[in-house]
PDBQT receptor file of N, H, CA, C and O in Angstrom, charges set to zero:
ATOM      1  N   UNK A   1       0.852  -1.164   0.000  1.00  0.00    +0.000 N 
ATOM      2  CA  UNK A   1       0.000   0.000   0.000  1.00  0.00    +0.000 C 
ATOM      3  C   UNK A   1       0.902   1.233   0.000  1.00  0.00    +0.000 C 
ATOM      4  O   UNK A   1       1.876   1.233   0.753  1.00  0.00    +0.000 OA
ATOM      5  N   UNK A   2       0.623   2.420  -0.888  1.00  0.00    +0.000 N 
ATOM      6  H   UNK A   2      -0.168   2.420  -1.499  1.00  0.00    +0.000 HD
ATOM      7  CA  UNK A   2       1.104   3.368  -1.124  1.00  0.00    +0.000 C 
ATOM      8  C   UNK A   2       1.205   4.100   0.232  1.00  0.00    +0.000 C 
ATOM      9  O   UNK A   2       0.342   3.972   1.100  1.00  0.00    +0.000 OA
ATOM     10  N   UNK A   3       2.314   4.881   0.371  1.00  0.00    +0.000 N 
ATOM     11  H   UNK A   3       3.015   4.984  -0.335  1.00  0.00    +0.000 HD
ATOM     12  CA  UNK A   3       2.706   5.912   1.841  1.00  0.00    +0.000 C 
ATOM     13  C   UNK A   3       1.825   7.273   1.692  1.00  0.00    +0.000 C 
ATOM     14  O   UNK A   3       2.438   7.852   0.796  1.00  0.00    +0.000 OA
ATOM     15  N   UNK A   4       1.026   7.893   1.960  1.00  0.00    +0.000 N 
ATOM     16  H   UNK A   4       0.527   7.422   2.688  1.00  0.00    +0.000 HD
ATOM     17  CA  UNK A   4       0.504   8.809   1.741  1.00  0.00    +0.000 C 
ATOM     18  C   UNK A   4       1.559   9.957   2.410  1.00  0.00    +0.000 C 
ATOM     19  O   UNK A   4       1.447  11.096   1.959  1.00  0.00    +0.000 OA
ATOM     20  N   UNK A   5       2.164   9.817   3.035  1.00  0.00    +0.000 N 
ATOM     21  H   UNK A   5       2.255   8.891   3.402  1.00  0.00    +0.000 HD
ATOM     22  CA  UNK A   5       2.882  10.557   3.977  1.00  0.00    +0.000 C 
ATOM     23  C   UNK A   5       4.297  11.652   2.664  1.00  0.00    +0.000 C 
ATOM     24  O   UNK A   5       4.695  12.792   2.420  1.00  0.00    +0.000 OA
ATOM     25  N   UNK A   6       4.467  10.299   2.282  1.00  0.00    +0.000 N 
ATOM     26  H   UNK A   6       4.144   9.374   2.480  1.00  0.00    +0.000 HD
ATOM     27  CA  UNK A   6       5.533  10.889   0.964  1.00  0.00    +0.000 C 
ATOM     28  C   UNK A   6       5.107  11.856  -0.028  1.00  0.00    +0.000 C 
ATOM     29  O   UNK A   6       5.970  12.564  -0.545  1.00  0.00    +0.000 OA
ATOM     30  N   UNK A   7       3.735  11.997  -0.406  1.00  0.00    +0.000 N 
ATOM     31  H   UNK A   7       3.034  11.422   0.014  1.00  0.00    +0.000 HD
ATOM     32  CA  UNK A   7       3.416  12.309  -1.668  1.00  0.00    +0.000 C 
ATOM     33  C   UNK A   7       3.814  13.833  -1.637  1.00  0.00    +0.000 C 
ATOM     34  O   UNK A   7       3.423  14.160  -0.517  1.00  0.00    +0.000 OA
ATOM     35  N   UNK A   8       4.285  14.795  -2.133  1.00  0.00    +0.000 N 
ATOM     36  H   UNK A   8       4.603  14.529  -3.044  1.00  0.00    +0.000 HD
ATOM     37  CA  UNK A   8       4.799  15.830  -2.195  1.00  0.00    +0.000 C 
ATOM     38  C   UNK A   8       3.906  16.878  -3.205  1.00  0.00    +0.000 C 
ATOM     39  O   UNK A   8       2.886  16.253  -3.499  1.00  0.00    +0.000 OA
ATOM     40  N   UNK A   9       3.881  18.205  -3.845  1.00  0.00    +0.000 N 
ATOM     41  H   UNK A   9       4.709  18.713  -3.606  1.00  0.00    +0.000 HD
ATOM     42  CA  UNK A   9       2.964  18.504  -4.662  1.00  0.00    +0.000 C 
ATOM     43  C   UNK A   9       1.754  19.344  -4.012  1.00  0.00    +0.000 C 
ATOM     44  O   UNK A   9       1.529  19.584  -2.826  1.00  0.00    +0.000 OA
ATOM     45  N   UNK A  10       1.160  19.654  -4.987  1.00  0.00    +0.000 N 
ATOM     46  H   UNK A  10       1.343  19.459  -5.951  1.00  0.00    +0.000 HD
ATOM     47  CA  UNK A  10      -0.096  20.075  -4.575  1.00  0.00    +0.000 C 
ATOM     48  C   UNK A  10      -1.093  19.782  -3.690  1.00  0.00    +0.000 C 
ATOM     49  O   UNK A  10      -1.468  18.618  -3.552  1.00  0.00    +0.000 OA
ATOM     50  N   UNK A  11      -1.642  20.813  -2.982  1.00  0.00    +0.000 N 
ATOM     51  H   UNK A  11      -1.338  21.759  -3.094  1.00  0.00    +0.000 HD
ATOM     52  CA  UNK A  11      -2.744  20.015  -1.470  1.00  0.00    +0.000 C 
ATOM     53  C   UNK A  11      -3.381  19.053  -2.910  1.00  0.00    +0.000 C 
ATOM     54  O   UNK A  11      -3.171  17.844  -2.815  1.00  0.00    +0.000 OA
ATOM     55  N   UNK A  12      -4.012  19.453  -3.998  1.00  0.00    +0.000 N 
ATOM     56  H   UNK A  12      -4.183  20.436  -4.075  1.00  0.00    +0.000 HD
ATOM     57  CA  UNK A  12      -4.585  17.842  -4.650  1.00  0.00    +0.000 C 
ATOM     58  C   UNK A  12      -4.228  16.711  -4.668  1.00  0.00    +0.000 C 
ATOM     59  O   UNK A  12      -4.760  15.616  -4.486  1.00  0.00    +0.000 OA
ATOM     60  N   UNK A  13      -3.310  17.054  -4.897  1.00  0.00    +0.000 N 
ATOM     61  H   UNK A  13      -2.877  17.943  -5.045  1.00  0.00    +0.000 HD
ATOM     62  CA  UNK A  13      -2.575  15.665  -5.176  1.00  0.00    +0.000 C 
ATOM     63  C   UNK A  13      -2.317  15.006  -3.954  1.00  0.00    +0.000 C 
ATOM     64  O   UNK A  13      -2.648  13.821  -3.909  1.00  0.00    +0.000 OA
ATOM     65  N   UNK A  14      -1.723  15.583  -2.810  1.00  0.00    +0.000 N 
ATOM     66  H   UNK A  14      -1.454  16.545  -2.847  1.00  0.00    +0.000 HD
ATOM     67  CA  UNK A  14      -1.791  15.178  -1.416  1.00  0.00    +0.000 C 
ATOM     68  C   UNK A  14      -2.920  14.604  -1.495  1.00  0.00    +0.000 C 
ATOM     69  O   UNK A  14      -2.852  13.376  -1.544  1.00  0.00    +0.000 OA
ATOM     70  N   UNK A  15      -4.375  15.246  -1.539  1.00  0.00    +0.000 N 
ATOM     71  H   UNK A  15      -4.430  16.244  -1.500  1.00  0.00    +0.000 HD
ATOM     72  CA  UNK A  15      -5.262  14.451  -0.664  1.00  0.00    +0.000 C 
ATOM     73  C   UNK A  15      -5.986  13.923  -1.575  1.00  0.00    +0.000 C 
ATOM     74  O   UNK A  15      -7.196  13.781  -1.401  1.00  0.00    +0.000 OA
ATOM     75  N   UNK A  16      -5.242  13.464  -2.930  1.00  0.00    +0.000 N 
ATOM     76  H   UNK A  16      -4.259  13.579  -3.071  1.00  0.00    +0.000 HD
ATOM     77  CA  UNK A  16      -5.852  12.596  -3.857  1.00  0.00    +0.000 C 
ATOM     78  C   UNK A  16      -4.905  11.071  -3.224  1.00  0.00    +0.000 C 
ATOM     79  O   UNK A  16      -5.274   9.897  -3.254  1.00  0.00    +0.000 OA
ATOM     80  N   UNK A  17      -3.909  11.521  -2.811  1.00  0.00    +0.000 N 
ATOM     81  H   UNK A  17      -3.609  12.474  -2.786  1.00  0.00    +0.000 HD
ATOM     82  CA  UNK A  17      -3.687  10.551  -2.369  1.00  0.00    +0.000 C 
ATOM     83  C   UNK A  17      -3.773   9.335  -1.225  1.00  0.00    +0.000 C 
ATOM     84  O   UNK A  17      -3.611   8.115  -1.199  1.00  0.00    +0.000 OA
ATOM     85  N   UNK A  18      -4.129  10.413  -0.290  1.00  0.00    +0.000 N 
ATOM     86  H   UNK A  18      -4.261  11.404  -0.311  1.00  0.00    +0.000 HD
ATOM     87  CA  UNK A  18      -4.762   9.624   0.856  1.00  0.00    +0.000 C 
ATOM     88  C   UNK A  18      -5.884   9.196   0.565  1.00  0.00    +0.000 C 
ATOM     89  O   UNK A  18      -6.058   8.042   0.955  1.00  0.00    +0.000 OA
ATOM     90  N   UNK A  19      -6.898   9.738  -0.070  1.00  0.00    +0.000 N 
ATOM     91  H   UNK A  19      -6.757  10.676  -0.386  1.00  0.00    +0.000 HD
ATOM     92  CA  UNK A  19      -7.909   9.411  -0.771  1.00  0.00    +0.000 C 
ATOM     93  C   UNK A  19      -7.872   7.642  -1.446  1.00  0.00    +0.000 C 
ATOM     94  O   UNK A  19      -8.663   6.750  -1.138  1.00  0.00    +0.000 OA
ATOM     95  N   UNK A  20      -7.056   7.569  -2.125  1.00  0.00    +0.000 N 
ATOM     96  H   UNK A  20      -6.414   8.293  -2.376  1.00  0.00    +0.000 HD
ATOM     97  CA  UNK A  20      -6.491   6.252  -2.527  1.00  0.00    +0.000 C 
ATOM     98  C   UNK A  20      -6.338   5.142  -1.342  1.00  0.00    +0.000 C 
ATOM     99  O   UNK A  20      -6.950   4.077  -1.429  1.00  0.00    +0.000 OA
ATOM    100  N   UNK A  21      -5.490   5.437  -0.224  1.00  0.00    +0.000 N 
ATOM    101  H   UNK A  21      -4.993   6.302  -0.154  1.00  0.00    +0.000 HD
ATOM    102  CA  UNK A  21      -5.212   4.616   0.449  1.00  0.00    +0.000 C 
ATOM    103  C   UNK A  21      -6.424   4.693   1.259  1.00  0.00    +0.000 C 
ATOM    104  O   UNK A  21      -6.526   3.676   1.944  1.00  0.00    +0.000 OA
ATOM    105  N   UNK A  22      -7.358   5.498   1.433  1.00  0.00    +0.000 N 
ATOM    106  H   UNK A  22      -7.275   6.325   0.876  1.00  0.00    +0.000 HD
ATOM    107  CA  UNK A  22      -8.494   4.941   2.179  1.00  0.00    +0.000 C 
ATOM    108  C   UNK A  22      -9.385   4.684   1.425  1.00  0.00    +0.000 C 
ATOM    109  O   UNK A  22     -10.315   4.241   2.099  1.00  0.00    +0.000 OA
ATOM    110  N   UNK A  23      -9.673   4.714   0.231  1.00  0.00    +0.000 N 
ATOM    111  H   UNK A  23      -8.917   5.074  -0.316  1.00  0.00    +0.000 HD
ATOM    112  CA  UNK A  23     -10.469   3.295  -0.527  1.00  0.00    +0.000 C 
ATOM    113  C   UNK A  23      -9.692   2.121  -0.175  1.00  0.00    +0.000 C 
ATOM    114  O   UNK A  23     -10.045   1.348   0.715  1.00  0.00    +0.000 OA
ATOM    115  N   UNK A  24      -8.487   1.960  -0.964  1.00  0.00    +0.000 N 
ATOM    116  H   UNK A  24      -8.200   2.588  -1.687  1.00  0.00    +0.000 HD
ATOM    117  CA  UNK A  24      -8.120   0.644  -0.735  1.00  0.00    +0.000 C 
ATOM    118  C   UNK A  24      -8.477   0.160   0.879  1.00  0.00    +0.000 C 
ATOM    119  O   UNK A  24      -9.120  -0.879   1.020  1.00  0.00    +0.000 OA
ATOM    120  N   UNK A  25      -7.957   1.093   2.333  1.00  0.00    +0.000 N 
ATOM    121  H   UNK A  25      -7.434   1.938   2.218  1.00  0.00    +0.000 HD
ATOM    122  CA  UNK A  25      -8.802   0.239   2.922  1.00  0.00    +0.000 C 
ATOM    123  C   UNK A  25      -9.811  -0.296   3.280  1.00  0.00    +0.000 C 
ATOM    124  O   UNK A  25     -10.014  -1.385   3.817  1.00  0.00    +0.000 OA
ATOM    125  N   UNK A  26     -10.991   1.162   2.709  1.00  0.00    +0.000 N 
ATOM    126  H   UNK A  26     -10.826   2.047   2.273  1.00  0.00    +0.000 HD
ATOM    127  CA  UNK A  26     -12.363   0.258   2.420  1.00  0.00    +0.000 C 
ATOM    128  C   UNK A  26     -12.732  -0.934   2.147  1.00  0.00    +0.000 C 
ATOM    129  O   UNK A  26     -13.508  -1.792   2.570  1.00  0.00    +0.000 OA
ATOM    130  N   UNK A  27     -12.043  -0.786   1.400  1.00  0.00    +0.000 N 
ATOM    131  H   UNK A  27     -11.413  -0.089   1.057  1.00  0.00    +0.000 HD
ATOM    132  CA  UNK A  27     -12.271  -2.636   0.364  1.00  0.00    +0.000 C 
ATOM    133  C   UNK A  27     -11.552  -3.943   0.782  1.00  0.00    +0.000 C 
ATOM    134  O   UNK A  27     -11.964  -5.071   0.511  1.00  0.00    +0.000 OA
ATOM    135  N   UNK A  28     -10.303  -3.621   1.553  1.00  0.00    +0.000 N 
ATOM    136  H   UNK A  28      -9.968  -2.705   1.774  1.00  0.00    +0.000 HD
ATOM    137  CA  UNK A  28     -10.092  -4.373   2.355  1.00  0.00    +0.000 C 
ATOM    138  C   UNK A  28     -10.649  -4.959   3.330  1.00  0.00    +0.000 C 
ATOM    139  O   UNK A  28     -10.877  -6.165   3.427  1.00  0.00    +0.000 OA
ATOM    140  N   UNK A  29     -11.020  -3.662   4.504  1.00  0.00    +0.000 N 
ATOM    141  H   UNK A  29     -10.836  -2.682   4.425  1.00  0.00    +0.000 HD
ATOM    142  CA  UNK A  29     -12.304  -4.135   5.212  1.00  0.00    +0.000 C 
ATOM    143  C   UNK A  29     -13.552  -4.758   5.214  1.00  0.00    +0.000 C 
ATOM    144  O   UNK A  29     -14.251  -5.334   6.048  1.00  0.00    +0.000 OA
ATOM    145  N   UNK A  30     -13.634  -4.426   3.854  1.00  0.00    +0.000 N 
ATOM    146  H   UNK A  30     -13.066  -3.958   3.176  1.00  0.00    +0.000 HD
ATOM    147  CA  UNK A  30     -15.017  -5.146   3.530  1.00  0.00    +0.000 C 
ATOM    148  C   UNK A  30     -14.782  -6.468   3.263  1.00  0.00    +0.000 C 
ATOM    149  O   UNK A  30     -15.402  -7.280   3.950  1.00  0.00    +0.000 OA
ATOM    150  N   UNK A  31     -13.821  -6.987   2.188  1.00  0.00    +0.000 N 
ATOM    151  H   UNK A  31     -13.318  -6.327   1.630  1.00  0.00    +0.000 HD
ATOM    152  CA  UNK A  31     -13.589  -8.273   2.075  1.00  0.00    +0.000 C 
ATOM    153  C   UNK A  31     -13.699  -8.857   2.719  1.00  0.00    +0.000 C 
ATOM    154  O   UNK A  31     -14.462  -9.810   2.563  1.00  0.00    +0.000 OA
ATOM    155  N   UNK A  32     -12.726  -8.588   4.325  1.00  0.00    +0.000 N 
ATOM    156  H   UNK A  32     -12.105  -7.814   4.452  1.00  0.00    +0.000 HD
ATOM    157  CA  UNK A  32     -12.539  -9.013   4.699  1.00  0.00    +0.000 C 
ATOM    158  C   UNK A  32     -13.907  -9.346   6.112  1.00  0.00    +0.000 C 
ATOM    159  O   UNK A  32     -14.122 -10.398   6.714  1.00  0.00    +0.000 OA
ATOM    160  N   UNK A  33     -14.490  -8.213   6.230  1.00  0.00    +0.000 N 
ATOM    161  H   UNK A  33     -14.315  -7.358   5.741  1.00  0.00    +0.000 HD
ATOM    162  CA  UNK A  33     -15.092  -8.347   7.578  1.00  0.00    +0.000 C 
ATOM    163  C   UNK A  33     -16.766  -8.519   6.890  1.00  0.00    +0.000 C 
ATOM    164  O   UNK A  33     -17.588  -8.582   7.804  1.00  0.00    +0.000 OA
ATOM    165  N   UNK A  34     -17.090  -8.562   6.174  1.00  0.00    +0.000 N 
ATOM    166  H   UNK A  34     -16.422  -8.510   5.431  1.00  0.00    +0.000 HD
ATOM    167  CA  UNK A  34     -18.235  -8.653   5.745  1.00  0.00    +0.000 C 
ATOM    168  C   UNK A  34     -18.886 -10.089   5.333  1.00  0.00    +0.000 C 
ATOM    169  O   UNK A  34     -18.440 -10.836   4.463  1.00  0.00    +0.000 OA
ATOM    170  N   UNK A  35     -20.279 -10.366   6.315  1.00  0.00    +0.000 N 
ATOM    171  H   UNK A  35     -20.642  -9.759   7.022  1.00  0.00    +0.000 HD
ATOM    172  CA  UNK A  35     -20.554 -11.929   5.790  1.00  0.00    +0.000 C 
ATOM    173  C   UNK A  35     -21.098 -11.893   4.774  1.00  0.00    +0.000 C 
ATOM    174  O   UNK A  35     -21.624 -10.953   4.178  1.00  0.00    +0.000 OA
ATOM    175  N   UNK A  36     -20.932 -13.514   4.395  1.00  0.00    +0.000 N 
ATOM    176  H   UNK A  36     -20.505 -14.277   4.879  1.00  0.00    +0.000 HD
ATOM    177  CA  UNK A  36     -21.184 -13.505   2.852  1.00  0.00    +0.000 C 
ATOM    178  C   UNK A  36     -22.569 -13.739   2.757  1.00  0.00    +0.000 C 
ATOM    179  O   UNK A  36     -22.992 -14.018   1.636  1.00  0.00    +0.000 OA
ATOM    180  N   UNK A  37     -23.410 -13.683   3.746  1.00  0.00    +0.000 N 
ATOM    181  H   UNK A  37     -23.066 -13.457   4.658  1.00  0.00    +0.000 HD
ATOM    182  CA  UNK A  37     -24.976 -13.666   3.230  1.00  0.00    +0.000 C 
ATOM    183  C   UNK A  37     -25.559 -11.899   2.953  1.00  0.00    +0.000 C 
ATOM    184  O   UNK A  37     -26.456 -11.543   2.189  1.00  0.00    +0.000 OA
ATOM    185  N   UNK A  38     -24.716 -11.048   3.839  1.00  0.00    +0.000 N 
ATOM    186  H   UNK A  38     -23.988 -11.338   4.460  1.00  0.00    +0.000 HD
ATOM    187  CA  UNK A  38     -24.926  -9.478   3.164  1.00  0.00    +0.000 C 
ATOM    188  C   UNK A  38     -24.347  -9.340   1.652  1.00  0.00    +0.000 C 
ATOM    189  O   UNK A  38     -24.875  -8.604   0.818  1.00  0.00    +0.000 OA
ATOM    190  N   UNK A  39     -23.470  -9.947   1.458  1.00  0.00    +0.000 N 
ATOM    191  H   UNK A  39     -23.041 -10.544   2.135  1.00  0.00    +0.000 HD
ATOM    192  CA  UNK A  39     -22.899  -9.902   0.208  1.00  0.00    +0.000 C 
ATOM    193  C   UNK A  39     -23.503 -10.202  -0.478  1.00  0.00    +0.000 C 
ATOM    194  O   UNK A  39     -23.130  -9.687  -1.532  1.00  0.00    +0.000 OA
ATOM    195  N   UNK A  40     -24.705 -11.054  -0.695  1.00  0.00    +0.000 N 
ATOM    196  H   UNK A  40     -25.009 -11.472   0.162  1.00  0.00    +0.000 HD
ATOM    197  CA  UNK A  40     -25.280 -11.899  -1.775  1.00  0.00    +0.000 C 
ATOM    198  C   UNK A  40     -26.720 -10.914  -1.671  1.00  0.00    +0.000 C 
ATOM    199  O   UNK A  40     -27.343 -10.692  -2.710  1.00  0.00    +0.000 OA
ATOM    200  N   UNK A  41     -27.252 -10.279  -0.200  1.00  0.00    +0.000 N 
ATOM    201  H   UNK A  41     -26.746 -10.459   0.644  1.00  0.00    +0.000 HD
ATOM    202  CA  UNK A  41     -28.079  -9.801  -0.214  1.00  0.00    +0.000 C 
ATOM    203  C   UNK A  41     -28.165  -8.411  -1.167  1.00  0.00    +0.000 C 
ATOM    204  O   UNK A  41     -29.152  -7.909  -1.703  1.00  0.00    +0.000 OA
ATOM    205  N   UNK A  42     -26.655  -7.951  -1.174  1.00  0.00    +0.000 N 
ATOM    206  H   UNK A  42     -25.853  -8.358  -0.739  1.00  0.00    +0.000 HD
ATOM    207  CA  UNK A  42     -26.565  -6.831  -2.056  1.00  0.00    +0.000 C 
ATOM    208  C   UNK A  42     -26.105  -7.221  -4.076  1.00  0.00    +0.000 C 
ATOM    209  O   UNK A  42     -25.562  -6.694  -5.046  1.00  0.00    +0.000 OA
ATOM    210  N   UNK A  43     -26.514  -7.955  -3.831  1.00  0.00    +0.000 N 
ATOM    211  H   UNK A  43     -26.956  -8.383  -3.043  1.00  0.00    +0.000 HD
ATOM    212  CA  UNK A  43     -26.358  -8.348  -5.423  1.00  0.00    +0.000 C 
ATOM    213  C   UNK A  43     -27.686  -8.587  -6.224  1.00  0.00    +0.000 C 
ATOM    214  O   UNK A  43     -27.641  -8.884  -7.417  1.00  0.00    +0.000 OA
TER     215      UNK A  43
């Protein structure tokens, strides 16, 4: 996972980047912590 801490540049780009790393952990979390009968319920 990308360092958000490094990214240098414009406040955009800064907080395009953290932006990034907290989707990715969205989706991590979810994979991971979410049962698979909500999962199917949302499909």
């Amino acid at each position: 996972m990308p360092d958000p801490t490094d990214v240098g540049g414009r406040r955009e780009q800064i907080m395009a980047s953290y932006r990034d790393v907290r989707e990715r952990l969205k989706a991590r979390i979810s994979r991971r912590f979410l049962l698979p009968e909500v999962k199917n319920a949302a499909d």
